[in-house]
C-alpha positions as CSV (number, residue, x, y, z in Angstrom):
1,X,-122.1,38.1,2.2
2,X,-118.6,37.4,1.6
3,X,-117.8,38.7,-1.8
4,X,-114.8,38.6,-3.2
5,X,-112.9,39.6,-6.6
6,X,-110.8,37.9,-8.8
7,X,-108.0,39.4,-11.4
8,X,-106.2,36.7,-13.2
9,X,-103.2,38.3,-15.1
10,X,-100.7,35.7,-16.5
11,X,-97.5,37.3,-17.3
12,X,-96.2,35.9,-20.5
13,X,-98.6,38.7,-22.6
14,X,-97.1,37.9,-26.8
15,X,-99.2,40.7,-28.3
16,X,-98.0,43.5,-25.7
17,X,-95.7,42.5,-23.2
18,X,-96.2,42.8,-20.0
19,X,-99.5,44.3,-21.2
20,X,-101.1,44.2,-17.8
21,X,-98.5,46.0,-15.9
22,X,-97.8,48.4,-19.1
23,X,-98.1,52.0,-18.2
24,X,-102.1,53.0,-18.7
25,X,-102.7,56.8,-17.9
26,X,-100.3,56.8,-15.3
27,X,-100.3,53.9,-13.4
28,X,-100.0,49.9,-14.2
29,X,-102.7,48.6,-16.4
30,X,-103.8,46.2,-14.0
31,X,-104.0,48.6,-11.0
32,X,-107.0,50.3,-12.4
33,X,-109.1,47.0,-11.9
34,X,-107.7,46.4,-8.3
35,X,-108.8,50.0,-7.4
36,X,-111.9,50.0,-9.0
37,X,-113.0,46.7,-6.8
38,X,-111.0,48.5,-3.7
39,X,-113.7,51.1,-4.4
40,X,-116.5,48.6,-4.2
41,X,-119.0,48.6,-1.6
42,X,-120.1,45.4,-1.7
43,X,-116.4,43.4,-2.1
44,X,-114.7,42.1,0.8
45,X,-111.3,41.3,-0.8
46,X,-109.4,41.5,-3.9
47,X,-107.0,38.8,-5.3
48,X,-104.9,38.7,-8.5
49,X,-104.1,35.1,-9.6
50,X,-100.3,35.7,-11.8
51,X,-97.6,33.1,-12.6
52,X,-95.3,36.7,-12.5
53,X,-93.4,37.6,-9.4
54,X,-93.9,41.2,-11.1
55,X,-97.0,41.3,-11.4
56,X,-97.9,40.1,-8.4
57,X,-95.5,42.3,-6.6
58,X,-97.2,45.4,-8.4
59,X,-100.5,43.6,-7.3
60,X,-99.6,44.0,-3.7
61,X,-98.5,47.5,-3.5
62,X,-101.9,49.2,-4.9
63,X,-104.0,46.8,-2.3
64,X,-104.6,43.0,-3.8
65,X,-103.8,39.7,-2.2
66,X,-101.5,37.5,-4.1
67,X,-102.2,34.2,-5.7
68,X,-99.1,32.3,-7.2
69,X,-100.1,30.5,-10.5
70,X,-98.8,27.7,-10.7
71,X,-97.0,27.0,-14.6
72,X,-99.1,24.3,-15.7
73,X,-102.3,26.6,-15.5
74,X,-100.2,29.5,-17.2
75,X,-99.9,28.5,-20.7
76,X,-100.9,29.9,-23.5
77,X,-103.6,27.5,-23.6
78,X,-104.6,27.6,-20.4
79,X,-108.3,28.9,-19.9
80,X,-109.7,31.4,-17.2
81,X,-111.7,29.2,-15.7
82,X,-108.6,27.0,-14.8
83,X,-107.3,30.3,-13.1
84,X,-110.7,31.1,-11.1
85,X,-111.1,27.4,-9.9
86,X,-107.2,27.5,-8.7
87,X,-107.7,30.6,-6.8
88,X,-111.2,29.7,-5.7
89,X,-109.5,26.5,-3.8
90,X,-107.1,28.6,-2.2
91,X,-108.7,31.3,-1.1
92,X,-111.5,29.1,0.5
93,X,-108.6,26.4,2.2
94,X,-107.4,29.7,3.8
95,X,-110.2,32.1,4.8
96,X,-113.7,29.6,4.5
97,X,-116.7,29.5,2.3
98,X,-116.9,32.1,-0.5
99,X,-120.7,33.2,-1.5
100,X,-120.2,35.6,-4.7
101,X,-117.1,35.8,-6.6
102,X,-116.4,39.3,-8.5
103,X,-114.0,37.9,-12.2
104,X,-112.6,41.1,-13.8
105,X,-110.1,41.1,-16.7
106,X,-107.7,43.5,-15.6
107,X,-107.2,44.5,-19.8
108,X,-110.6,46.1,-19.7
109,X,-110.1,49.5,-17.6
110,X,-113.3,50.8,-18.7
111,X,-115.5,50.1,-15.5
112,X,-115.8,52.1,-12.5
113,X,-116.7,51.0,-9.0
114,X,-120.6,52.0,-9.3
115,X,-120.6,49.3,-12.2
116,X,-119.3,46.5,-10.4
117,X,-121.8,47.6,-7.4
118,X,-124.7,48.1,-9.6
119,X,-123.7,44.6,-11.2
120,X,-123.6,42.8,-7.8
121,X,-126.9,44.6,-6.6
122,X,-128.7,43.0,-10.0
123,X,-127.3,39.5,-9.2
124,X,-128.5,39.6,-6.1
125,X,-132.0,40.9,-6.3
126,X,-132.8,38.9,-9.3
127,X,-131.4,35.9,-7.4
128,X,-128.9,34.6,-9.7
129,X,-126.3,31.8,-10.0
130,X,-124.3,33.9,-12.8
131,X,-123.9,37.9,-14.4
132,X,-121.7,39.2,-17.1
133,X,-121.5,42.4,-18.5
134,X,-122.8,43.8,-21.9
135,X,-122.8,46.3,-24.2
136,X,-126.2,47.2,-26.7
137,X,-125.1,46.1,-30.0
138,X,-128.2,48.1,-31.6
139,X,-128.0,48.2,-35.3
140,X,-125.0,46.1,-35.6
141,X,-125.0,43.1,-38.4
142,X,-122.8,40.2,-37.8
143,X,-122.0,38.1,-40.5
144,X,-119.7,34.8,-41.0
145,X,-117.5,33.5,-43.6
146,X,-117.2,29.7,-43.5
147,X,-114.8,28.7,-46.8
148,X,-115.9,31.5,-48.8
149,X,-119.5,31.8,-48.5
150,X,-121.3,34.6,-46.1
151,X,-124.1,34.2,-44.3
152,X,-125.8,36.7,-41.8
153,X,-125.7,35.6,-38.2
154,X,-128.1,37.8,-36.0
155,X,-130.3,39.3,-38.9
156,X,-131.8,38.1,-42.5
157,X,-130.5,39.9,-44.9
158,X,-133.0,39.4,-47.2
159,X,-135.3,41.0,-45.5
160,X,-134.5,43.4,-43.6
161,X,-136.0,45.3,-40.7
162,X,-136.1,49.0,-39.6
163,X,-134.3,49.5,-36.5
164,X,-136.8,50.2,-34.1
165,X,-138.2,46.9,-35.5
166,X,-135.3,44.4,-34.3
167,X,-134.7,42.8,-31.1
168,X,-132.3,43.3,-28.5
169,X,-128.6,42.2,-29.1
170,X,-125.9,42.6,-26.5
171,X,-122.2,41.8,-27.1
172,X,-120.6,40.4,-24.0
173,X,-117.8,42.8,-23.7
174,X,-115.7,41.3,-20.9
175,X,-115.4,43.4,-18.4
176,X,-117.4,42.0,-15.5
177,X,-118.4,38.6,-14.1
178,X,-119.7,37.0,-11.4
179,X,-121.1,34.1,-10.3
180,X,-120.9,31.6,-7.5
181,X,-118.3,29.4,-6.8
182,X,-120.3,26.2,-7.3
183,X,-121.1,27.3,-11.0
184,X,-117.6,27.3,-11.9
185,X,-116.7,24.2,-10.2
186,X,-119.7,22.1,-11.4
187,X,-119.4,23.9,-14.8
188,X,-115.9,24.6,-15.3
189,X,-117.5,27.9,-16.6
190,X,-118.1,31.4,-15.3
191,X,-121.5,31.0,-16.8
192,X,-124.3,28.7,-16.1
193,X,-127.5,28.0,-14.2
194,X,-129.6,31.5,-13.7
195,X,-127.9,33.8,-15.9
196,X,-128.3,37.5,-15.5
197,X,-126.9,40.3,-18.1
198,X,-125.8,44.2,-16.7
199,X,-125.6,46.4,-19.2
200,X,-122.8,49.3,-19.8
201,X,-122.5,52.0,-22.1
202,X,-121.6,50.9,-25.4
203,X,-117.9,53.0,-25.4
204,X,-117.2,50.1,-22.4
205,X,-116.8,47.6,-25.1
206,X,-113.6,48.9,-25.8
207,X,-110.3,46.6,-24.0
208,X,-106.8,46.2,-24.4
209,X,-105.7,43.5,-26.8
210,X,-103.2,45.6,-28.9
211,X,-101.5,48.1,-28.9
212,X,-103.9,50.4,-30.8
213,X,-106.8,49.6,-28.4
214,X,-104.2,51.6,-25.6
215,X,-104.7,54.8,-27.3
216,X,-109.0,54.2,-27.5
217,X,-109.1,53.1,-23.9
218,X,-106.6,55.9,-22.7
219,X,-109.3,58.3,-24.7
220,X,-112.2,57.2,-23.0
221,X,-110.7,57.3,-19.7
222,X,-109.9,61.0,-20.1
223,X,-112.4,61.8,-21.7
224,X,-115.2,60.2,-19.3
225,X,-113.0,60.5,-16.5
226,X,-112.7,57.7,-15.2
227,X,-109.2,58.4,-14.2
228,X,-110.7,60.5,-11.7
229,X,-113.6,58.5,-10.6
230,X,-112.7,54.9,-10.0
């Protein structure tokens, strides 16, 4: 199967900037994500969609292909999925039909190459059309607040249930996606028709956002060490 992998990385980053080329326990933030789909058995090729000359340049010395962005897709309202489709086209005008395509945010370093194989295995034994990755929520109660008045999302508070007692909750936690190209196109979504779920330890929720999630990511990457095992 041709399977490739997708990294969109915009440059103009207002929390942190230049957040995905920042430096991340050692190397370029969004180096991590190219190396960890290098790393994958089951991807072909590795592309990182940027509007930034820098970025992409970065991009090409640790192994991707580049994908100029063009501006009108790079604003600050512009939406993944406006990224994937672009890149699709191209990719496919140049090198034929993709069958699987591999969407990781390069902000979520937390993922090693086994995950992304292990994800790709699932979709493709379970036969489906789209996958993202999850972390168990377990005992976690959300709650909203619409103009003052809270309400319990995934639970009743008023009555309650012992832990063993509620059902399954996952958070979707960003870090892998993939689906095939004709979802996205049809869609204009990474998500839709068959969808499967792969599920990561719960510390892989964590991704960089702002500048205090650097020091929790950097943690967990020593401290699992994933900086040794892609």
């Amino acid at each position: 199967m041709n399977i490739i992998c997708i990294i969109p990385a915009r440059g103009n980053s207002k929390e942190i900037i230049d957040k995905n080329i920042i430096n991340f326990c050692g190397k370029p933030l969004i180096a991590w994500s190219i190396e960890q789909a290098l790393a994958s058995e089951g991807i072909k090729d590795v592309y990182v969609s940027s509007d930034s000359d820098k970025i992409l340049q970065i991009s090409k010395e640790y192994g991707a292909k580049e994908i100029k962005r063009p501006d009108n897709i790079a604003r600050d309202e512009s939406t993944s999925e406006e990224a994937l489709i672009h890149a699709i086209n191209e990719i496919e005008r140049d090198n034929g039909k993709i069958d699987l395509v591999v969407f990781l945010q390069g902000t979520s370093p937390l993922r090693s190459s086994e995950d992304i194989d292990k994800a790709i295995a699932l979709f493709i034994n379970n036969q489906l059309d789209s996958l993202f990755s999850a972390c168990d929520l377990k005992d976690l109660m959300v709650w909203k607040n619409i103009e003052d008045n809270l309400t319990s999302i995934n639970y009743d508070y008023e009555n309650r249930k012992r832990r063993q007692d509620m059902q399954k909750q996952y958070g979707e936690n960003g870090s892998i996606y993939i689906f095939k190209p004709k979802v996205i196109k049809q869609n204009m979504n990474r998500l839709g028709g068959k969808i499967g779920i792969y599920i990561m330890n719960e510390w892989k929720i964590h991704e960089i956002d702002t500048k205090e999630d650097i020091g929790i990511c950097e943690y967990f990457m020593n401290k699992k060490e994933l900086v040794k095992n892609k």
